[in-house]
ZAMARVEX-686648 format. One record per residue: residue in three letters; y, z, x of N, C-alpha, C in turn. Coordinates in Angstrom, 1 decimal, decimal comma, padded with zeros to 4 digits. Each point is the difference from the previous one (the first is absolute). Layout:
N
   residu     n.py     n.pz     n.px    ca.py    ca.pz    ca.px     c.py     c.pz     c.px
      ALA        Y        Z        X        Y        Z        X        Y        Z        X
...
end
This chain:
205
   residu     n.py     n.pz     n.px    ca.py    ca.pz    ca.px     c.py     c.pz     c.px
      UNK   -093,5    253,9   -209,6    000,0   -001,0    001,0   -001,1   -001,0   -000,2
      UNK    000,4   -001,0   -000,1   -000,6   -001,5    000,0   -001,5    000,1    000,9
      UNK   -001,1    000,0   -000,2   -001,1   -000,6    001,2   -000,4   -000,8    000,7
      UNK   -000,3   -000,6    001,4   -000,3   -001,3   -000,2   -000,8    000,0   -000,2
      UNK   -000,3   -001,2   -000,4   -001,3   -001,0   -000,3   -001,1   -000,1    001,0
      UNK   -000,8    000,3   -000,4   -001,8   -000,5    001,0   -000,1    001,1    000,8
      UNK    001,0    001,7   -000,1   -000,1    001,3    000,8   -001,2    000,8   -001,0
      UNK   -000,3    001,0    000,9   -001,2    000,7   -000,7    000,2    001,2    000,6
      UNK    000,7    000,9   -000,9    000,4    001,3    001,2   -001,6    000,8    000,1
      UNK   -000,9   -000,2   -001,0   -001,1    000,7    001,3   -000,7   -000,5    001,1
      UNK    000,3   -001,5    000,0   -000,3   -000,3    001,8    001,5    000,6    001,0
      UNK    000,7   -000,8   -000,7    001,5    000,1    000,6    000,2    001,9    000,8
      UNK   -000,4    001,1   -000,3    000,4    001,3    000,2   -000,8    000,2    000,9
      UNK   -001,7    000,1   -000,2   -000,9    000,2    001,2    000,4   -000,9    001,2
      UNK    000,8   -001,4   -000,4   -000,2   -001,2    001,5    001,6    000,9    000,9
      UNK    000,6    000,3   -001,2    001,2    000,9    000,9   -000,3    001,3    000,5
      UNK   -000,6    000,7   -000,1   -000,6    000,9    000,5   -000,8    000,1    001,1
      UNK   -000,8   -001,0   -000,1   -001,0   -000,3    000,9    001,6   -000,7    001,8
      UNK    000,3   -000,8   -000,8    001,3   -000,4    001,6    000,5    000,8    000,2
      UNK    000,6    001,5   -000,9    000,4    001,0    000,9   -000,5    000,8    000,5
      UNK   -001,1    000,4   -000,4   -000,9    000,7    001,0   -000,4   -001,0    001,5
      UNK   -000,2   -001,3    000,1    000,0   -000,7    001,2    000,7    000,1    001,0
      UNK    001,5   -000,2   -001,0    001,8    000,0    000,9   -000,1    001,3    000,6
      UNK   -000,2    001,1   -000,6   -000,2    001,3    000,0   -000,8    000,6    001,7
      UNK   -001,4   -000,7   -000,1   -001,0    000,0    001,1    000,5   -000,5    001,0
      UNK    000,8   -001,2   -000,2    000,7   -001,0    001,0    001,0    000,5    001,2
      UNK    000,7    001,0   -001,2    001,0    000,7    000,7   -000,2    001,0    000,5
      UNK   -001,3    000,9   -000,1   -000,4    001,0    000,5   -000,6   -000,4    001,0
      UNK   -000,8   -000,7    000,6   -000,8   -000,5    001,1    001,3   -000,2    000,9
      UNK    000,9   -000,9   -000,7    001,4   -000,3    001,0    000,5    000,7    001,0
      UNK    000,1    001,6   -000,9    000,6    001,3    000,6   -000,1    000,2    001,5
      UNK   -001,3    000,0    000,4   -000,3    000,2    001,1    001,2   -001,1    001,3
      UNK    000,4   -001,0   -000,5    000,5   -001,2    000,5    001,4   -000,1    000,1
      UNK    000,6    000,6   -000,6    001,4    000,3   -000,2    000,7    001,0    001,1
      UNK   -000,4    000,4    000,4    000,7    001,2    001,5   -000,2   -001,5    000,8
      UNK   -000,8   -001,0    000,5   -000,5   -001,2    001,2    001,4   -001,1   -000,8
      UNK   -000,2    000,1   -001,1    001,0   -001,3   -000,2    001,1    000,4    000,3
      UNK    000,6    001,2   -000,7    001,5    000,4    000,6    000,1    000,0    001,3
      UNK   -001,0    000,5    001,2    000,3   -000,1    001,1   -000,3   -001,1    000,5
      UNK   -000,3   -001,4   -000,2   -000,4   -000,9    000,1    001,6   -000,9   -000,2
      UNK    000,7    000,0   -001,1    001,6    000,1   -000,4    000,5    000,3    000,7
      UNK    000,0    001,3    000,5    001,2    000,5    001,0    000,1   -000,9    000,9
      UNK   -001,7    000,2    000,8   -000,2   -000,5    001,5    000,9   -002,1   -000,1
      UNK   -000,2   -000,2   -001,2    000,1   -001,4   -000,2    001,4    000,2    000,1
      UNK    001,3    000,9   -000,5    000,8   -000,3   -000,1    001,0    000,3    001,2
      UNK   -000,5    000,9    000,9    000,1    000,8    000,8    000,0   -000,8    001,2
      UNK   -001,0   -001,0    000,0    000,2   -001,2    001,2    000,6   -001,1   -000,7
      UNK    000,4   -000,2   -000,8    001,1   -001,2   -000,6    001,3    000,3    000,4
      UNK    000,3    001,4    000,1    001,1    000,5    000,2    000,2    000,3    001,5
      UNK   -000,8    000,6    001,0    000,4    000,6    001,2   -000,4   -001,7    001,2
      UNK    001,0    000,1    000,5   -000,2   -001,7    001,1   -000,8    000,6    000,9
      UNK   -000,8   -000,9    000,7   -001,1    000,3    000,8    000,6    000,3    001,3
      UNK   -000,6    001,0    000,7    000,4    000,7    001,5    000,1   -001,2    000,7
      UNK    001,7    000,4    000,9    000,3   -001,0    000,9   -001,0    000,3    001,3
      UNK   -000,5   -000,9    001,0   -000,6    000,4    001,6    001,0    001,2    000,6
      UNK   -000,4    001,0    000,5    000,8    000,6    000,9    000,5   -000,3    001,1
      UNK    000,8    000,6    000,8    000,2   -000,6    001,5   -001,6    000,3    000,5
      UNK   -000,4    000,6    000,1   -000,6    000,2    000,7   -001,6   -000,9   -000,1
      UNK    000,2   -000,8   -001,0   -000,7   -001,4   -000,5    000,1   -001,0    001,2
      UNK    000,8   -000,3    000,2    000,8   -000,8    000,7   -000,8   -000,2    001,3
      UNK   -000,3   -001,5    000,5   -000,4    000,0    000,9    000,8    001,0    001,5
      UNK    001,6   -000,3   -000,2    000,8    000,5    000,9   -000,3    001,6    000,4
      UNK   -000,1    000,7   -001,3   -000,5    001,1    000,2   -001,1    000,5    000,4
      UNK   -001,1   -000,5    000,2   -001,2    000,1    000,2   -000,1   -000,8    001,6
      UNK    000,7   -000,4    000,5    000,3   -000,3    001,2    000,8    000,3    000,5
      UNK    001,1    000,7    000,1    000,9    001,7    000,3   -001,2    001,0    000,4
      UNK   -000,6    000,3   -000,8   -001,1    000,8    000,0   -001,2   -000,3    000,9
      UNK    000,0   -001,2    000,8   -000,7    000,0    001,2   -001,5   -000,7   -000,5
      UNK    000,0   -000,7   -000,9   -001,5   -000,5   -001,2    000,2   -001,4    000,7
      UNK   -001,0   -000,4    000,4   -000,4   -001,5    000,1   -000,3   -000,4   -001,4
      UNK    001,2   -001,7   -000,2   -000,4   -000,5   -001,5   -000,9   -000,9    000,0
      UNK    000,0   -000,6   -000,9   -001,4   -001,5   -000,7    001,0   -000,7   -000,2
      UNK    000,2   -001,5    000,7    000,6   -001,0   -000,5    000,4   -000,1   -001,8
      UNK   -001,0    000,6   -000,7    000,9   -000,1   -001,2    000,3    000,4   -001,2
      UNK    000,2    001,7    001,0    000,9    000,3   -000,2    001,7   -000,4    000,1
      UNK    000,1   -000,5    000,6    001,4   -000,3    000,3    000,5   -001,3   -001,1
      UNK   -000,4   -000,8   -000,3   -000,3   -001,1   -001,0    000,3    000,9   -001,7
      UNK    000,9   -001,0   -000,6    000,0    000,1   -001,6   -001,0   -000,6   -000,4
      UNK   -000,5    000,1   -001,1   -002,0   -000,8   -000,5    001,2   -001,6   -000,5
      UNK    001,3    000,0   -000,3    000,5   -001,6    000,4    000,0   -000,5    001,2
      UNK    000,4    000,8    001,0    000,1   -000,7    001,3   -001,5   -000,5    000,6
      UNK   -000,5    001,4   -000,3   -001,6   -000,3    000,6   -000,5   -001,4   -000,7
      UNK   -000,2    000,3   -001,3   -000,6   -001,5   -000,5    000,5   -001,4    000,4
      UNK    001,4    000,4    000,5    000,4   -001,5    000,3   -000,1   -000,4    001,5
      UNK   -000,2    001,0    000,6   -001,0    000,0    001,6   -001,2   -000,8    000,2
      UNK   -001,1    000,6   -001,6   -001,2   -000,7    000,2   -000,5   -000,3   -001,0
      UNK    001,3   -000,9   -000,8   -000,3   -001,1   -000,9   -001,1   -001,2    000,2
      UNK   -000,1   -000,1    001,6   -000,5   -001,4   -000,1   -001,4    000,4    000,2
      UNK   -000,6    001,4    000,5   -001,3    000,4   -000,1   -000,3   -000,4    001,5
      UNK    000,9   -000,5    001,0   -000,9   -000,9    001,4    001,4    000,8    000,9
      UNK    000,5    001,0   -000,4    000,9    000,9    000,8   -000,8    001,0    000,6
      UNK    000,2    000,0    001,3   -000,1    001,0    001,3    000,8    001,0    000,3
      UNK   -000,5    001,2   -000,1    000,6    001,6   -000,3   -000,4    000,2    001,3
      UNK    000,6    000,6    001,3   -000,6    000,8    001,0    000,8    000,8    000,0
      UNK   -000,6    001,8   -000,2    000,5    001,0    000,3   -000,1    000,9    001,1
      UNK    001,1    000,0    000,9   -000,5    000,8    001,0    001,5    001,6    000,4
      UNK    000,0    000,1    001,5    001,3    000,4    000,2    000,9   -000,4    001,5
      UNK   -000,1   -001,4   -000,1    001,0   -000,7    001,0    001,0    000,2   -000,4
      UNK    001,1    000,3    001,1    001,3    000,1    000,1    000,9   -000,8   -001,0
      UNK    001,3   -000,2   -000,5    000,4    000,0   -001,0    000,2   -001,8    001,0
      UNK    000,1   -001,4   -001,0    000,0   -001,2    000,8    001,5   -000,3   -000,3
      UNK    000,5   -000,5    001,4    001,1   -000,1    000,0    000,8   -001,4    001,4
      UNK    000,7   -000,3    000,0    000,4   -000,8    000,8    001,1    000,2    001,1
      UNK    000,5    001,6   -000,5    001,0    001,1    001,0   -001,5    000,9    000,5
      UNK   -000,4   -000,1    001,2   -001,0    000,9    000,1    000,6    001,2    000,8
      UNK    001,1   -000,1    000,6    000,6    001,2    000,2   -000,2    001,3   -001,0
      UNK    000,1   -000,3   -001,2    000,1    000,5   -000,7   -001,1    001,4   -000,2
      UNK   -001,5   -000,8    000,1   -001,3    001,0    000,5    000,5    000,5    001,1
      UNK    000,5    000,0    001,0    000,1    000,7    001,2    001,1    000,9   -000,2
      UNK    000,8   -000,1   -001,0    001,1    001,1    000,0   -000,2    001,1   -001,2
      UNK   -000,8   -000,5   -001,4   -000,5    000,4   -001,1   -001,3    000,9    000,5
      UNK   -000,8   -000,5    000,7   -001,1    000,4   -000,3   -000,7    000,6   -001,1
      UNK   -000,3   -000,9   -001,0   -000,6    000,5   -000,8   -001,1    000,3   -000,6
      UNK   -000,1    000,6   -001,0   -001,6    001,1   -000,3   -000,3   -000,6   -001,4
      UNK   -000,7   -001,1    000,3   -001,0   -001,1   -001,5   -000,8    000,4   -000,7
      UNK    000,6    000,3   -000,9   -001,0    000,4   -001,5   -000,9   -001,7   -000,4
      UNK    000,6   -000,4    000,4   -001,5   -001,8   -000,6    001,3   -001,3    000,0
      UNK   -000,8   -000,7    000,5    000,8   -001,3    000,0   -001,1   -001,0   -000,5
      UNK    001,0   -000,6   -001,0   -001,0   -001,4   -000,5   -000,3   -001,2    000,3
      UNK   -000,6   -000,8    000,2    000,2   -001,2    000,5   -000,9   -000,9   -001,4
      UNK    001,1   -000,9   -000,3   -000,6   -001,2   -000,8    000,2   -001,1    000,4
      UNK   -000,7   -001,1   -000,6    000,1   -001,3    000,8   -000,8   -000,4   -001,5
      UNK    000,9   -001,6   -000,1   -000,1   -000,5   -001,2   -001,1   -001,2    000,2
      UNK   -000,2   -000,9   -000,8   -001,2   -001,2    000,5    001,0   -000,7    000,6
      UNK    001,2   -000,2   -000,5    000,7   -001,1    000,4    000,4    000,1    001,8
      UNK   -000,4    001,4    000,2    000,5    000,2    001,5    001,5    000,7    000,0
      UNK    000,5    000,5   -000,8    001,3    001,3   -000,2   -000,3    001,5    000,0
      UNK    000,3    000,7    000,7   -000,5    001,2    000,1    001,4    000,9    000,0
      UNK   -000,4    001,3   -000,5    001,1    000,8   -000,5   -000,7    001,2    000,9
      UNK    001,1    000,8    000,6   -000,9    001,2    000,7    001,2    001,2    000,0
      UNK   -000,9    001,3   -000,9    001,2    001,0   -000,4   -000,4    001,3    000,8
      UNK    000,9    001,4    000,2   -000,8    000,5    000,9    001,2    001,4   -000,6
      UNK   -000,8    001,1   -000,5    000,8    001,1    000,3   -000,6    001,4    000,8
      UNK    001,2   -000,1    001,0   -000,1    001,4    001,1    000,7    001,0   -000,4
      UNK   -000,1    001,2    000,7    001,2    000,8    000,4    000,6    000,0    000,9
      UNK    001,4    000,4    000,1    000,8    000,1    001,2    000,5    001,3    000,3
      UNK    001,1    000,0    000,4    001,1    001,3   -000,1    001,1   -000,7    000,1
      UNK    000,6    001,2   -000,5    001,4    000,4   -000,9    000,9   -001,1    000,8
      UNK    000,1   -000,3    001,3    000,9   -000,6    000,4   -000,8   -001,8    000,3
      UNK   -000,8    000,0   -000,3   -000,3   -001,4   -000,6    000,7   -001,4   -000,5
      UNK    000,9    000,9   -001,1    000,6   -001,6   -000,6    001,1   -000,3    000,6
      UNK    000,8    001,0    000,8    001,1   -000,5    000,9   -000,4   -000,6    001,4
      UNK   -001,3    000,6    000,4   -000,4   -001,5    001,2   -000,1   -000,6   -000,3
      UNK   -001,3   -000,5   -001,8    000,0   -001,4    000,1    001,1   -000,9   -000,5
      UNK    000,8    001,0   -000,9    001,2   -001,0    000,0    000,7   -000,8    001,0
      UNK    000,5    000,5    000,9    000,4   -000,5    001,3   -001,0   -000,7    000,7
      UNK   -001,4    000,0    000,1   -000,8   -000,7    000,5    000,1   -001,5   -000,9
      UNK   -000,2   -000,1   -001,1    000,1   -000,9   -000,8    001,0   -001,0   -000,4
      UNK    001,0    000,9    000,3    001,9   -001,0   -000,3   -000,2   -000,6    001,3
      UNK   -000,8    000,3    001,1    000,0   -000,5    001,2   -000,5   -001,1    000,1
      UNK   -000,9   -000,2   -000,9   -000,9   -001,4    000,0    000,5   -000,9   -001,4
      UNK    001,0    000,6   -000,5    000,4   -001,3   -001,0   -000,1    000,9   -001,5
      UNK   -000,7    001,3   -000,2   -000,5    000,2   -001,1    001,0    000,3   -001,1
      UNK    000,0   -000,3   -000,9    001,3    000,9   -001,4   -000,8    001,3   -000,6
      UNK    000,9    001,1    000,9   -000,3    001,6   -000,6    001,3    000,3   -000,6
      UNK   -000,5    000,5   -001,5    000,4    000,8   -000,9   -000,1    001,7    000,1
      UNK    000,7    001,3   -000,4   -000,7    001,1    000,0    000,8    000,5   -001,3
      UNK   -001,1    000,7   -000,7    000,7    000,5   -001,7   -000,9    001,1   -000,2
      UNK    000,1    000,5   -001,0   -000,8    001,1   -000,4   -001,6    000,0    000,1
      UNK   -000,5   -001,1    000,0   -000,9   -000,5   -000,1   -000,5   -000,1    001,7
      UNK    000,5    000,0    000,7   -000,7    000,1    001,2    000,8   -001,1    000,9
      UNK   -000,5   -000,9    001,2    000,4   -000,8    000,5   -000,9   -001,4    000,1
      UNK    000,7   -001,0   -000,8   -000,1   -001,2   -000,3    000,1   -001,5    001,3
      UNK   -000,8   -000,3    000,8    000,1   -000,9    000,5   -000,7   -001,2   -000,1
      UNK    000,6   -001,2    000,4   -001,2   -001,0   -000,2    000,8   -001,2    000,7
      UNK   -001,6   -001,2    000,6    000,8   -000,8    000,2   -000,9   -001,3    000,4
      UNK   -000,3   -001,1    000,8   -000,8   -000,8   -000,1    000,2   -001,2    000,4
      UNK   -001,0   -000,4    000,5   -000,1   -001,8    000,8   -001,0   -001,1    000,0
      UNK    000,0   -000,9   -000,8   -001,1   -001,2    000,5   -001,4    000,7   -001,2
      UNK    001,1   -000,1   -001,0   -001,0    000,4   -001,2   -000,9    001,7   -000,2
      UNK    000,8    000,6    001,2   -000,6    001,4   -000,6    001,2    001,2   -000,2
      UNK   -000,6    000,9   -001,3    001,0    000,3   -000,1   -000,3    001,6    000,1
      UNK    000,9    001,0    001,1   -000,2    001,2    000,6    000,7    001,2   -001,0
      UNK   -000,2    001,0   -000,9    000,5    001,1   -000,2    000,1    001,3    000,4
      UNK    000,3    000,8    000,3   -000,3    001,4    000,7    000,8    000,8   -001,0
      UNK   -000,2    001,4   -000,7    000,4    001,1   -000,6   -000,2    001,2    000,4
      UNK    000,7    001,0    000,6    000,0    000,9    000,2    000,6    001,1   -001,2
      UNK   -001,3    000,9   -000,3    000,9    000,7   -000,9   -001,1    001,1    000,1
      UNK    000,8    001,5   -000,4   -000,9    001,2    000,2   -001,1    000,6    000,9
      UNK    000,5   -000,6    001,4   -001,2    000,2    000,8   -000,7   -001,1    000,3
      UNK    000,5   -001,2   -000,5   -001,6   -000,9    000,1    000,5   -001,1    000,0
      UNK   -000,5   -001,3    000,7    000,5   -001,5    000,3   -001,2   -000,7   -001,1
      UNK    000,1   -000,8   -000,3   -000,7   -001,1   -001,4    000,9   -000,8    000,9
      UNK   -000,6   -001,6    000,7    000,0   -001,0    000,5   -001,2   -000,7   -000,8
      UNK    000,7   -001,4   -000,2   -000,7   -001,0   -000,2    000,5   -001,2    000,9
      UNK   -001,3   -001,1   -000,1    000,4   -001,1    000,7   -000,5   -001,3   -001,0
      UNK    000,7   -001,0   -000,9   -000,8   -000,8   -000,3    000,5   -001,5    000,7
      UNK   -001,7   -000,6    000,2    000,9   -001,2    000,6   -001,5   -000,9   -001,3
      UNK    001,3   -000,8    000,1   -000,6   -001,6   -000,8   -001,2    000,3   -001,5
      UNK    000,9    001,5   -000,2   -000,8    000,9   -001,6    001,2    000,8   -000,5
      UNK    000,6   -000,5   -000,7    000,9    001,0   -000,5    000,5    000,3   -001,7
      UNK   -001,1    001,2    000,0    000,1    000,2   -001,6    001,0    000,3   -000,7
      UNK    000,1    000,0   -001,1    001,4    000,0   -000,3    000,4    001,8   -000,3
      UNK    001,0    000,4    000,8    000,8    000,8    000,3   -001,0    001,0    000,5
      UNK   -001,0   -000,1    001,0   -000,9    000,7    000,6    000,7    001,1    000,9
      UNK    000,9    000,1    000,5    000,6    000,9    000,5    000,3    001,7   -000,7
      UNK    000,9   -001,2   -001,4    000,7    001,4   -000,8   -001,3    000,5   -000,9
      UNK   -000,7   -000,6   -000,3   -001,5    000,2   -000,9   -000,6    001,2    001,2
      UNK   -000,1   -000,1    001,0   -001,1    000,8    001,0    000,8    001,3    000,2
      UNK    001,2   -000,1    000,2    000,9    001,2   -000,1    000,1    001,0   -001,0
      UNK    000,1   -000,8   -001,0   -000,2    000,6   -001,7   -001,3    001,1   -000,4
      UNK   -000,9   -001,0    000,7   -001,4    000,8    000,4   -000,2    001,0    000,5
      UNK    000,5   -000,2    001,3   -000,2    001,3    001,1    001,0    001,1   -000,1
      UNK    001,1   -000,2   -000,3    000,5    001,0   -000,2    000,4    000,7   -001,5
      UNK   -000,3   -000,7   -001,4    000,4    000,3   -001,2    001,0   -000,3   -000,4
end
């Protein structure tokens, strides 16, 4: 076999010698490190693979006021909805538990209901949105249905609970009844975009 040129096998053997004993050292110190990296791999592949836990019902603002819990304004809010509440930074949040606001006031006198928190906002511009969820009982959405067709309202009822809404002179009234519990809003002269079905989405999952 041909040599190359400018090689010197008595440097050339000790300098290979000397790198495998290094490689050698390299890989032995490693040892210890190899059980952390494999599980390190798993754990990496293991959340690549499994989708992250959905909220339970019992997450749910709705649930947690079934259960008799006074809530926090916001909770009830998506972190979209909420930001677009107090985008402007000069929005007025009052939380309290006034009666659910409405323009059938019959309604409190025949419902009577039991307020987990009602919100009150009011925008700079002078538009205020005010949402409110109670409990009732079981026979609830058939009074206010008929309370409400009575004043003009359009009620729907589906799986989803009972759907009414309705409105005059720039404000606009919703009420839902579903699983025990009325979610009313009222927005006059503030109306976010699709603030109704967004708060519903919220409270109940």
């Amino acid at each position: 076999m041909a040599r190359v040129g400018g090689r010197n096998s008595w440097i050339a053997v000790p300098v290979g010698l000397v790198c495998a004993v290094i490689v050698g050292a390299l890989v032995w110190l490693s040892l210890p490190m190899v059980p952390v990296t494999v599980a390190w791999a798993g754990d990496m592949l293991r959340n690549a693979t499994t989708p992250r836990p959905q909220p339970t019902e019992a997450d749910t603002p709705a649930r947690q006021a079934a259960e008799g819990n006074r809530l926090d304004c916001r909770t009830l809010y998506s972190d979209s909805l909420w930001n677009e509440m107090t985008w402007t930074g000069r929005t007025v949040l009052d939380q309290d538990l006034d009666p659910p606001s409405t323009t059938v006031p019959t309604l409190l006198e025949v419902l009577t209901p039991d307020v987990r928190v009602t919100c009150h906002w009011a925008a700079p511009d002078g538009g205020t949105v005010v949402s409110t969820l109670a409990a009732v009982d079981e026979a609830a959405p058939a009074l206010a249905e008929a309370a409400l067709r009575g004043q003009g309202f359009s009620c729907a009822m589906s799986d989803a609970g009972l759907h009414c809404a309705g409105g005059a002179g720039g404000a606009t009234e919703t009420h839902v009844f579903r699983d025990g519990l009325w979610l009313a809003s009222v927005e006059t002269a503030w109306h976010p975009e699709d603030y109704g079905a967004r708060l519903e989405r919220q409270v109940f999952g």
